[in-house]
N, C-alpha and C positions, 0 to 999 in steps of 0.2 A: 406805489412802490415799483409796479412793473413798467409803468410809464418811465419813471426816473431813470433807470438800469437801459431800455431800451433808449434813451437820449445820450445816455452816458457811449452807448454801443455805438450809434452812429455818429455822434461827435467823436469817438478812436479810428472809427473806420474813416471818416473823412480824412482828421490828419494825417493817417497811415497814407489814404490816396496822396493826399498831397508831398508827401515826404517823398513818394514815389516818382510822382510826377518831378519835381526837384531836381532826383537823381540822375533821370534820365533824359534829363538836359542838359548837367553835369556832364554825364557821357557822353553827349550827343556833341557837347564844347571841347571834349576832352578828346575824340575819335578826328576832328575836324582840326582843331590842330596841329596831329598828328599828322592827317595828311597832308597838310598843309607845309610841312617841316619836313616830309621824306618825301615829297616832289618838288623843295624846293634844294632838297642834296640831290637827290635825283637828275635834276637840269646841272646841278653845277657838276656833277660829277661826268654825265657827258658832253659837257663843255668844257672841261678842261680833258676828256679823252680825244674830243676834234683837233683842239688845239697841238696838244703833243703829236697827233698823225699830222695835221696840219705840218708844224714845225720835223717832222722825222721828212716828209715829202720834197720839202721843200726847203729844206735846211742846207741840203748840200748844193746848191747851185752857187757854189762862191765862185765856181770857177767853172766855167762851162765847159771849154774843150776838154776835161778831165771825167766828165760822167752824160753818160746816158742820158735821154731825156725822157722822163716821165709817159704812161700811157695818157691816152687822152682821153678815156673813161676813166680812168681813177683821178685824175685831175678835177674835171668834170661832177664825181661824185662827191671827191673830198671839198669841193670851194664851192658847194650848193648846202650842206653841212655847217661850214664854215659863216657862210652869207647866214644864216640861221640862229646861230651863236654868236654871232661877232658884237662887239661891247666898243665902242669907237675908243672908250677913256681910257679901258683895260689894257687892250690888245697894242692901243698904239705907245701908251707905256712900257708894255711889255718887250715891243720891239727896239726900244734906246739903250 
C-alpha cells in the first residue's frame, strides 16, 4: 500500500518536472522572439532616423550658389551611418 502511494508520488513529481521543464522553454521561445522583434524595430527605426538626417543634410543642395555648404565632420559622420544602413533596392526607390 505504501509502495503504491509512493509510485503514485513520483510519477506526479515527475510530470510536474516535466510540465515545468515544457514551460520554460515556452518562455525561453517566447523571450527570444521578442527580442528578436524589438531589435528588429530597433534597426529599422534607426534606419529610417539616418535616412531623414541623411535627406534633412542633404536635401537642400538643389541649388548650390544659394546655401552654405555642409561641415565636413558632419558630412563624414552622417554618410559612415548611412554606408551602414543603406538598402540598394530601398533607398534607390526612394530616391525617384
Amino acid at each position: 500500500m505504501a509502495a503504491d502511494e509512493r509510485d503514485r508520488f513520483i510519477e506526479f513529481a515527475t510530470n510536474e518536472q516535466k510540465e515545468r521543464k515544457l514551460l520554460q522553454a515556452q518562455t525561453r521561445s517566447v523571450l527570444l522572439l521578442q527580442a528578436v522583434g524589438k531589435g528588429l524595430l530597433a534597426r529599422r527605426r534607426f534606419a529610417s532616423s539616418i535616412r531623414e538626417d541623411f535627406d534633412s543634410l542633404f536635401g537642400g543642395f538643389v541649388n548650390m550658389e544659394k546655401r552654405e555648404l555642409v561641415d565636413c565632420k558632419d558630412v563624414l559622420q552622417l554618410g559612415r551611418l548611412f554606408i551602414r544602413i543603406f538598402e540598394q533596392s530601398y533607398d534607390i526607390q526612394a530616391s525617384l
